[in-house]
Phi, psi and omega in degrees: 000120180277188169252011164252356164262351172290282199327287172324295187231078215255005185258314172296306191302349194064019164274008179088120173249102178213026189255137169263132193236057166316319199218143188297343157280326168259033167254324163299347191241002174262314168336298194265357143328325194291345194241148181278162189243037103355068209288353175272336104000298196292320175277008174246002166306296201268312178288020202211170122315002162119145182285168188222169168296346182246033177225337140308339191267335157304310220230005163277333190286323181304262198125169198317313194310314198256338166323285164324311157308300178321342183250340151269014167212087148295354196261355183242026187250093164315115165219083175280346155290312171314284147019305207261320201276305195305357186294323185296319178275076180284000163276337175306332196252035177232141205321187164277317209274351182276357157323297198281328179284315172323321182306291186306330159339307199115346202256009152208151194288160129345112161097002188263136212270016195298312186283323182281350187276278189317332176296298172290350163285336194256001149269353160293309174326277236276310158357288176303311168206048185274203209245299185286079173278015164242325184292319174295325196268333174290333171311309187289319180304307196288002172265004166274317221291287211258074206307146140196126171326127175257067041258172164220141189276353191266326149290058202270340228231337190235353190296308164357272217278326181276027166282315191247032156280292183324295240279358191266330144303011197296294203252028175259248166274169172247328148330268176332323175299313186293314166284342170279308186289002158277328164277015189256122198297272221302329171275356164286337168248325166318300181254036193061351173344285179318358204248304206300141186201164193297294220292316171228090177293164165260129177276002203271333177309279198332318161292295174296349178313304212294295189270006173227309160309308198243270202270333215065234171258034151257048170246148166258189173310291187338313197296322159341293171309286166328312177313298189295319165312293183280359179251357137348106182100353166272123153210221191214119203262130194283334169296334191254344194058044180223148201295159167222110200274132116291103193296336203285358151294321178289167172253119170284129182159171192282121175248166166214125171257117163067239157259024160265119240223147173185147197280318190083017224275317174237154187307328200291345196233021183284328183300323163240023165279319182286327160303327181276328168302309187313315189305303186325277193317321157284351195247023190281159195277346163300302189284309168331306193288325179293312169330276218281345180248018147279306191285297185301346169309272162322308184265355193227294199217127167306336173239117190287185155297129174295313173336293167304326192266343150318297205281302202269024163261011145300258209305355162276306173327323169280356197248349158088026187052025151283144208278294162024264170306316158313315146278326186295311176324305210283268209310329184258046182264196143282328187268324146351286189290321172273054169254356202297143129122004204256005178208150174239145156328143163253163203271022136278347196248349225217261168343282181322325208272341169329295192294302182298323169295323195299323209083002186269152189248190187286192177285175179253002169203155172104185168224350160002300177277329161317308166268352161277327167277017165266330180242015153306296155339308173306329201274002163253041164084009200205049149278138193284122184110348219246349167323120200266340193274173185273008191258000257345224176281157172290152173232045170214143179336317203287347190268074156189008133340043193221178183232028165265324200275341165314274210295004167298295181350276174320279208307327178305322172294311164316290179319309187281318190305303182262072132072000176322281186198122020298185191230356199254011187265179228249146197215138161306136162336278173268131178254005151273017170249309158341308205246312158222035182087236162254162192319102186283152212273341186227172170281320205289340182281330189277323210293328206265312202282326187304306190298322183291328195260295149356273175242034180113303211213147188287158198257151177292166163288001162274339187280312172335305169297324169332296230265330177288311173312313130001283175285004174059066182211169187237142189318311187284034166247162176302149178248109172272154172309307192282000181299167172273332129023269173269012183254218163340295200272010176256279156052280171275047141276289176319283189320312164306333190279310162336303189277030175281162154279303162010291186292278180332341169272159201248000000 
């Protein structure tokens, strides 16, 4: 979904087709018309899964600065709605070996995706409402960066655990991350590692170490090969399902990966011959560029600035790939700050921020609801983890372009806003006194207050009439209590404000 196929059909949605896009300058200023120029708003767009009512009144009361330090320490961030709801999924939280004993119990089949299902219900949970909301969308990215399918039966014993390898590094080193996800049995399976021995390495970890992890396409075939030779010997010791070094797998001998070089000379020292390349590899200035123009992707533009992305391969590299400093750069740049209106949602991110504008929280027992918005996701092409190729998911508007997957949208939102379906999350009693308060005096005072709490930002006055019109009323005519309006029918008011673009940016 672009931000020009939102705009076009924002008149199907009933929502007023009233922006004029003549000249590709006055189509760019209308664009970022769609959004308030709020930068705290704006940083809470991006840094988050879509603002809620209580994380504005957080970060008007901090302010940007401290906010962010707040989110960069998560560990000093209390999250007891997430916490209880992910509490709820007791298979999302369990090692490789308490896997494996369930097995041997009796009380779970072998290969059964049951723990990889609740892992994907409880990155939806805590998305929607933990506290700690940079550590999830960083938790989410790197889990796309180094992708392993979510569920895959051959990682049945281990994806668990490699969630809370991904979610312990989010916001540490990218050094550090990487060797754990090179040592981690599931990405050891995911990409054949575990297979690989001196006699027939597999090239495929190696290759993606290469070309997806670290440097890109600044490699050659040799360097593939060279790789795949020294990471000979990562494997998966098959009674416990827990990483292992076999030295008697590896192949020994002088390897050189790009410009790194190591004799390599005994088996006994391949492990940290593979540690000292991963080290290579994360501070190499190709992985710097890869890093930070993923990251301006994500946070800033689909096509970022060169600019921004020159200044933050300085601060990782100086920073030695802590990730920290390298957000801290990006959200307090100029080019940050000029960026509003310059990324659209993707429909996990369009859907979490959906639940978060409304403010409704979870059920109060069960997981139901939990698989119905998992598998809303689903069906709109975005369940979190279930990306099957190793590269992950796209994090730019044109791979979310269709016009089946818009109308996933729409409806969901009309569904979850009147209570459909799921039918059980927790909703104000009245949901216009909710939502603005007591009974505004006109359509046109509920239509702009609707919009404003909702999406941000007030409706143009063609759209306001649009909208009235819906109801076959004009913005000055009175609003009454027994109207449907304020009733039944204010429900799809929400739900149009929802499909606006307004909403659909990121």
């Amino acid at each position: 979904m672009t931000r020009r196929s939102v705009v076009a059909g924002i008149a199907a949605a009933g929502a007023a087709a009233a922006l004029t896009t003549g000249t590709p300058a006055a189509a760019a200023v209308a664009e970022r018309a769609l959004l308030p120029a709020d930068p705290l708003l704006h940083l809470l767009r991006r840094a988050t899964f879509g603002p809620s009512p209580a994380s504005i009144a957080e970060i008007r009361r901090l302010g940007a600065t401290a906010w962010l330090d707040r989110q960069l320490n998560p560990s000093a961030i209390a999250d007891p709605v997430a916490d209880g709801v992910v509490a709820r999924l007791p298979l999302a939280r369990l090692s490789i070996a308490e896997i494996r004993s369930r097995v041997t119990a009796g009380t779970l089949k072998q290969y059964s995706w049951d723990p990889m299902w609740q892992l994907g219900f409880a990155a939806v949970a805590r998305a929607l409402w933990s506290e700690r909301q940079l550590l999830e969308v960083m938790t989410d990215f790197w889990s796309n960066h180094l992708n392993v399918t979510c569920p895959q039966g051959d990682v049945w014993d281990s994806r668990i655990d490699y969630d809370t390898t991904i979610r312990k590094y989010a916001l540490g080193t990218f050094a550090d991350l990487l060797k754990a996800s090179a040592r981690h049995p599931a990405m050891l399976t995911y990409l054949d590692n575990r297979f690989s021995g001196k006699d027939a390495p597999n090239e495929n970890y190696g290759r993606e170490l290469l070309e997806l992890h670290t440097v890109g396409l600044a490699y050659t075939e040799a360097d593939v090969k060279n790789a795949a030779r020294l990471l000979t010997g990562l494997t998966v010791d098959t009674a416990t399902g827990k990483y292992r070094y076999d030295a008697t797998r590896h192949a020994v001998g002088a390897i050189r990966v790009l410009a790194f070089q190591h004799a390599n000379a005994t088996a006994a020292e391949g492990e940290t011959a593979v540690l000292a390349l991963l080290d290579y590899l994360a501070m190499h200035q190709a992985t710097a560029r890869r890093i930070v123009t993923k990251l301006c992707v994500r946070f800033v533009a689909d096509t970022p600035p060169e600019s921004l992305i020159t200044t933050l391969i300085k601060v990782y590299l100086d920073n030695r790939t802590a990730i920290a400093p390298v957000l801290r750069a990006l959200f307090t740049s100029a080019e940050f700050a000029a960026s509003i209106g310059d990324k659209t949602r993707t429909p996990l991110e369009d859907l979490a921020a959906t639940v978060r504008t409304l403010g409704y929280g979870p059920a109060a027992s069960g997981t139901k609801f939990l698989e119905s918005l998992y598998g809303m996701a689903r069906d709109a092409g975005h369940a979190p983890l279930f990306w099957g190729p190793p590269n992950g998911y796209p994090d730019v508007a044109a791979a979310w372009a269709s016009p089946s997957g818009l109308l996933v949208r729409w409806n969901l939102h009309l569904s979850i806003a009147a209570g459909w379906w799921p039918d059980t999350l927790v909703r104000p009693a009245n949901l216009l006194t909710g939502m603005v308060g007591p009974l505004p005096a006109t359509y046109g005072v509920l239509i702009e207050k609707t919009a404003i709490r909702l999406a941000g930002i007030a409706p143009t006055p063609q759209q306001t009439a649009a909208l009235a019109e819906f109801y076959g009323k004009t913005p000055a005519s009175p609003l009454k209590a027994g109207d449907p309006a304020a009733g039944w029918m204010y429900p799809y008011l929400m739900g149009m404000i929802l499909n606006s673009p307004s909403f659909a940016l990121r």
